[in-house]
C-alpha positions, 0 to 999 in steps of 0.5 A: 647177347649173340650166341656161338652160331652167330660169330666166328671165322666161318660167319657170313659177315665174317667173310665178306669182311675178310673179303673186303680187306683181300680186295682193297689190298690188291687194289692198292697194290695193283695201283702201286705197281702201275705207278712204277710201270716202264713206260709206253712210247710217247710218255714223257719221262723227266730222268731220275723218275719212273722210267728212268732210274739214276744210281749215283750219277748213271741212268737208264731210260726204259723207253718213252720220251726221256730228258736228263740234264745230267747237272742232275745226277753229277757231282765233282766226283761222279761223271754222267752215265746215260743208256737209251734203251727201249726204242726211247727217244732220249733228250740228253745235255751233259758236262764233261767226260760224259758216257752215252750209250743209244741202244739199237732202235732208239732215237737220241739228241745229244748235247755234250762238253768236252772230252764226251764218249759217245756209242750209237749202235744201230739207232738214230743220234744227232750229237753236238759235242764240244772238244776230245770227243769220241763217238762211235757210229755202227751197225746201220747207226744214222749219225749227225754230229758236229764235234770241235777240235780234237775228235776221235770219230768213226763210222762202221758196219754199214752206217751213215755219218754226216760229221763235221769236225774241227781241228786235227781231229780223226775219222774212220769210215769202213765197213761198208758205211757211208760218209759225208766229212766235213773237216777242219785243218790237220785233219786226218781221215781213213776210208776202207771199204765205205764210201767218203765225200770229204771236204778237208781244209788244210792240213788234212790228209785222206788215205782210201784203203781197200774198196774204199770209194772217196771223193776229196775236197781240199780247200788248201794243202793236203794228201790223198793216198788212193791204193790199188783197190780204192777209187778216188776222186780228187779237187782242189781249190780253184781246180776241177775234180780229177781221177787219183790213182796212187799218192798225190795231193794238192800244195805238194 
């Protein structure tokens, strides 16, 4: 039988016990905390998951390489909600009356139903979007986007755009950006302060508001108004490009 000497708290077998308990518990902690870590770029995240939690039908994706098919997350009463933050690279397919959100300097690829809204600020976005869009391209965003009928885009704020649309849709380009349209018939485009290459087929209609700079193609009837401080360049089917100052148009 051991005396008192031999046990208690201060007993050295008694301590390095209490110290092999302390440090298996931070080990797993520590292990536990690394598993829910945001991820570095280059991670491949498969959205609901670590890196990118989903409340409901909304999602956000912290960085890495996101996927989301937002038939994941949505029901028929919740729509999808997608932010791509973190300069992620987020890879996003989603169904109707979907909201995306690219946050300055990441990078999304986005495959969109109808009736999509979309805002890529100061990111890259590719978009591929079905009818009633409406997307926003500012801040220095670099837009690619190909949208059907009905679409409502614009472009700001020093950004560049490369939109091809359907039918009446509508176009805002300011701000000091740069776009390139190519348009469907009755399609109407603004251009203030920005440089436009249009090419509108018929129907369509260009005004080129204050320092706006627009170079109109119009492969069938459409109007052009040029206002005092804008510079445009206008050519129509079979025709060559000529000066337009003021209103004019080609079938008018």
């Amino acid at each position: 039988m051991r005396g008192p000497e031999e046990t208690g708290p201060n007993h050295p077998v008694t301590t390095m016990i209490k110290t092999f308990l302390l440090a298996t518990s931070l080990s797993l902690f520590g292990a536990a905390l690394f598993g829910c870590r945001s991820p570095t770029p280059g991670d491949n995240v498969q959205c609901p998951g670590p890196g990118c939690p989903c409340r409901g039908a909304e999602c956000t994706c912290n960085g890495g390489s996101c996927n989301l098919d937002c038939a994941d997350v949505e029901t028929a009463a919740l729509t999808c909600e997608f932010d791509c933050n973190g300069a992620a690279d987020c890879n996003v397919t989603c169904g109707q009356a979907c909201d995306i959100e690219c946050a300055p300097g990441t990078a999304c690829m986005v495959t969109a139903a109808a009736n999509a809204e979309l805002d890529c600020s100061d990111a890259t976005c590719e978009i591929t979007a079905e009818s009633g869009a409406d997307i926003g391209c500012e801040r220095g965003a670099q837009c690619v986007v190909s949208a059907t009928t009905n679409a409502e885009l614009d472009c700001e704020s020093n950004a560049t755009c490369d939109f091809t649309v359907g039918a009446n849709s509508m176009v805002d380009c300011e701000s000091g950006s740069t776009c390139t349209v190519v348009a469907d018939a009755n399609t109407d485009v603004e251009c203030l302060r920005a440089t436009c290459d249009l090419t509108l087929a018929a129907g369509g209609s260009v005004y080129c508001g204050v320092d706006g700079t627009c170079t109109v193609t119009c492969e069938g009837a459409c109007e052009v108004e040029c206002v005092g401080t804008a510079t445009c360049t206008l050519q129509c089917a079979g025709g060559e490009a000529a000066p337009l100052v003021g209103t004019g148009g080609c079938g008018v």
